[in-house]
N, C-alpha and C positions, 0 to 999 in steps of 0.2 A: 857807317852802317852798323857794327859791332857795338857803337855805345849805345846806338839806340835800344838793339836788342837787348843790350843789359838794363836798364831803365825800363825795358819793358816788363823783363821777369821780377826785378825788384817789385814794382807797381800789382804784380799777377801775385808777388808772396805776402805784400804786405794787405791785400783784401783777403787772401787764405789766412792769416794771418788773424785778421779783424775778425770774421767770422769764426773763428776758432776760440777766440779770446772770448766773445759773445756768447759760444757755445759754453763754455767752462764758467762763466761769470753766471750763467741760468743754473748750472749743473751746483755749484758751490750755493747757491741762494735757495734749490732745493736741498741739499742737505743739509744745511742748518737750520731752514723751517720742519725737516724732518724730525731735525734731533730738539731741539725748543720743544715738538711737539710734544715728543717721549718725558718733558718735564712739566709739562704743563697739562697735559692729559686732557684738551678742550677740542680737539677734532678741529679747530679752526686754522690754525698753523698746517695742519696734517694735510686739508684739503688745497692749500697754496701752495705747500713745497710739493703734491702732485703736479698745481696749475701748471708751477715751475717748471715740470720735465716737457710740457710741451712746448714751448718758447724755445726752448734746449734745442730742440729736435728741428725743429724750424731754423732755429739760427746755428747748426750745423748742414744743414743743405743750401744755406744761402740767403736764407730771405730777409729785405731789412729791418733794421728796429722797429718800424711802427707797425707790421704785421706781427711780430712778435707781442709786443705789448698786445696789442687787439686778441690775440690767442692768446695770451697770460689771461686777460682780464675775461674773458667769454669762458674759458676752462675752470676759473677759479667762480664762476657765477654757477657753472653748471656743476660744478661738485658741491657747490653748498646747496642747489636747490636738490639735491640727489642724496647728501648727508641729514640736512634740517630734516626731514620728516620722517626719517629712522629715528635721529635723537629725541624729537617729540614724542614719538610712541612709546621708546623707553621712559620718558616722563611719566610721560601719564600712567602708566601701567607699571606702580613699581614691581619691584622683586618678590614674587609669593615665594619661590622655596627659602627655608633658613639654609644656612650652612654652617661648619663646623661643629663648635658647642650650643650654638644657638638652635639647630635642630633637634635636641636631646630636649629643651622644653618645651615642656608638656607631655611629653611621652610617659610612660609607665613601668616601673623600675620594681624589683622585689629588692627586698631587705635581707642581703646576707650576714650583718652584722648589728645587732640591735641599734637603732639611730637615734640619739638623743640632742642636746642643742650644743655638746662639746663633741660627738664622738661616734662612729658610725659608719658602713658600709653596703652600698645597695650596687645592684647588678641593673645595668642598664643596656639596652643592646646586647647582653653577652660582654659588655665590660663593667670590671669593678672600679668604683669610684668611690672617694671620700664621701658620708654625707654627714650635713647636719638637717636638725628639724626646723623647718621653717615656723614653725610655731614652738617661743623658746619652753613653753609647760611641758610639750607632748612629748613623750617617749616613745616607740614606734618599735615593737616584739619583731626578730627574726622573724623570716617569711613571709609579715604583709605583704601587701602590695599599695606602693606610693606613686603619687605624682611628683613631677618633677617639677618644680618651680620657676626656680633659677639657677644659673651656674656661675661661680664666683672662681675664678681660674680653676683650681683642679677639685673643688667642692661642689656637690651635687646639694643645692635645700629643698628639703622630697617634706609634705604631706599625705599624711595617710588615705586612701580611699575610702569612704562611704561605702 
């Protein structure tokens, strides 16, 4: 009778055992479609290595393989139809604000330092910036007021205003 029992709990550890493995084998398969994701930046890894944590979660209460797969494969359908058409609508609709230096064109800048096409200083936002003239003839007097062209790393090329 004693061996049996022990044959039994063997048998009872090594299904805890199997489903634990299963559990940790979902959990490792999400976090490296996690971390792929953070290098590849395409949302599609991102929404598998979630699929992943529910498989996890299933194959930590017990249930076997082929319910898992069916709950991979159903969670990883419903996160892409739930992701796809947020990322559509970012398409279609790019980015209207600029940012950084690229918001500074086109805006309107005065001339604290006469601007000419080697030499120059104009006040933009309240900050001072290098400038040159965007038109290499024009020399541009302290005080105008210029538009801002373009920005060429820490160079401002301002035309004059009309």
């Amino acid at each position: 009778m004693p061996g049996s029992l022990v044959g039994k709990e063997i048998a009872v550890d090594s299904a805890a055992g199997d489903r634990m493995a299963m559990w940790l084998l979902w959990l490792v398969a999400a976090v490296v479609l996690g971390v792929a994701e953070v290098f590849t930046l395409t949302a599609a890894l991102g929404v598998l290595g979630v699929a992943a944590l529910v498989p996890a979660g299933l194959a930590a209460l017990g249930l076997p393989l082929p319910f898992q797969l069916v709950a991979f494969a159903v969670a990883a359908v419903a996160g892409v139809a739930l992701v796809r058409p947020v990322a559509l609508e970012h398409m279609r609709h790019p980015q209207l604000e600029r940012f950084g230096v690229d918001r500074l064109v086109g805006k309107r800048a005065f001339v604290v330092r006469e601007v000419s096409d080697r030499d120059g200083l104009v006040r933009i936002d309240g900050e001072d910036w290098t400038a040159r003239s965007f038109d290499e003839d024009a020399v541009i007097p302290e005080g105008a007021a210029v538009n801002v062209m373009r920005i060429s790393g820490t160079t401002a090329y301002v035309y004059p205003e009309e």
